[in-house]
C-alpha positions as CSV (number, residue, x, y, z in Angstrom):
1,X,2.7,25.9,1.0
2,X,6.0,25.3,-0.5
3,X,6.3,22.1,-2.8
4,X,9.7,20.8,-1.8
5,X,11.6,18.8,-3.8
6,X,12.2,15.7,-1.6
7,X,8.7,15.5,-1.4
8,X,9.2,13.4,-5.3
9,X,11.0,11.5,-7.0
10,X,14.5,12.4,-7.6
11,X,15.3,13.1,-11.4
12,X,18.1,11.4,-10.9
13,X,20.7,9.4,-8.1
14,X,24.5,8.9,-8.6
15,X,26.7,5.7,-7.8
16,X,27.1,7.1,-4.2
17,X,23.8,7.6,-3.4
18,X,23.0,11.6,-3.9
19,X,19.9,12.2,-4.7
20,X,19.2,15.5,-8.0
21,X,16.6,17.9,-8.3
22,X,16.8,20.6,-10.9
23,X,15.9,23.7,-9.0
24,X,13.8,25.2,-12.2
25,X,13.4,28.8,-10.4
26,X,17.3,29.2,-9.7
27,X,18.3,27.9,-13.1
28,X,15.8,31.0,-14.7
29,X,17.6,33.2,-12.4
30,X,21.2,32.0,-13.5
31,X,19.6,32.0,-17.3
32,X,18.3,35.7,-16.9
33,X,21.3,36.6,-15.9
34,X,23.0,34.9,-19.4
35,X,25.1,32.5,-17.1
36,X,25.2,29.1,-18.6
37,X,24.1,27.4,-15.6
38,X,21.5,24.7,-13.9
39,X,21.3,24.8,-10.4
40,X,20.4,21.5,-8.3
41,X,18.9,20.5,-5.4
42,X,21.1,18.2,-3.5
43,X,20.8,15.3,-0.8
44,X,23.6,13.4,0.5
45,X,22.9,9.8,2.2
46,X,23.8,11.7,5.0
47,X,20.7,13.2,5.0
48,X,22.8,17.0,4.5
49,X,21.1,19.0,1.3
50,X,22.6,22.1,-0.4
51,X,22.1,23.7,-4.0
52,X,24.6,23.0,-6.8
53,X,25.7,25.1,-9.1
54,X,26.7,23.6,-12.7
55,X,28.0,24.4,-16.0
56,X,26.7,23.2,-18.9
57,X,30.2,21.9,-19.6
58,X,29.6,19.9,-15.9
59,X,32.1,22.2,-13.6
60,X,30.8,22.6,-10.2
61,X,30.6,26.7,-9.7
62,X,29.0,27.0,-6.5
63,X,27.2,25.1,-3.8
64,X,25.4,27.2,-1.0
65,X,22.4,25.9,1.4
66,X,20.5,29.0,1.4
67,X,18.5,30.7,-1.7
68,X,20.4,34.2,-0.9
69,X,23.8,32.8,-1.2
70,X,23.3,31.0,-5.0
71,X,21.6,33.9,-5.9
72,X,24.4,36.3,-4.8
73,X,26.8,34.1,-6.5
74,X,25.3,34.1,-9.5
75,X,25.2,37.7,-9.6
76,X,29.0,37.8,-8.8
77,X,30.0,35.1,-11.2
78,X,27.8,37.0,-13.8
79,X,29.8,40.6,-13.0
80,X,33.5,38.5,-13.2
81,X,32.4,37.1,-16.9
C-alpha cells in the first residue's frame, strides 16, 4: 500500500488555503536529471490535487495530475536546457 500524502500533515498551507507536499520521489527524478527543481503535491480547497513543478528561483514549470506527465516534462524541460 501506497502512503499518500494527504494522509499527513501538510508541510505547509498558503493564504488561500492550498495545502503542500514535497513529492520527495519526483524531486530525485527532476535532480537526477540536473534540473533545479522540487516537485509538490497539491490540494486546492476545492478538493482538486495536481503536482507542481518549481524552480528553486520559485517559477511555476509545470503542473500535471498524473506521475507520467511530470515525469515526461521533466525529461523535455531537461533536453530544451
Amino acid at each position: 500500500m501506497f502512503d499518500l500524502p494527504w494522509d499527513k500533515q501538510p508541510e505547509f498551507v498558503n493564504e488561500k488555503g492550498v495545502k503542500w507536499w514535497q513529492d520527495k520521489e519526483t524531486t530525485d527524478y527532476a535532480k537526477r536529471k540536473k534540473l533545479d527543481a522540487v516537485c509538490w503535491f497539491v490540494e486546492e480547497p476545492n478538493g482538486r490535487r495536481t503536482r507542481i513543478l518549481v524552480s528553486k528561483k520559485g517559477e511555476v514549470l509545470e503542473e500535471n495530475q498524473s506521475l507520467e506527465g511530470m515525469c515526461c516534462k521533466i525529461d523535455v524541460l531537461k533536453f530544451l536546457a
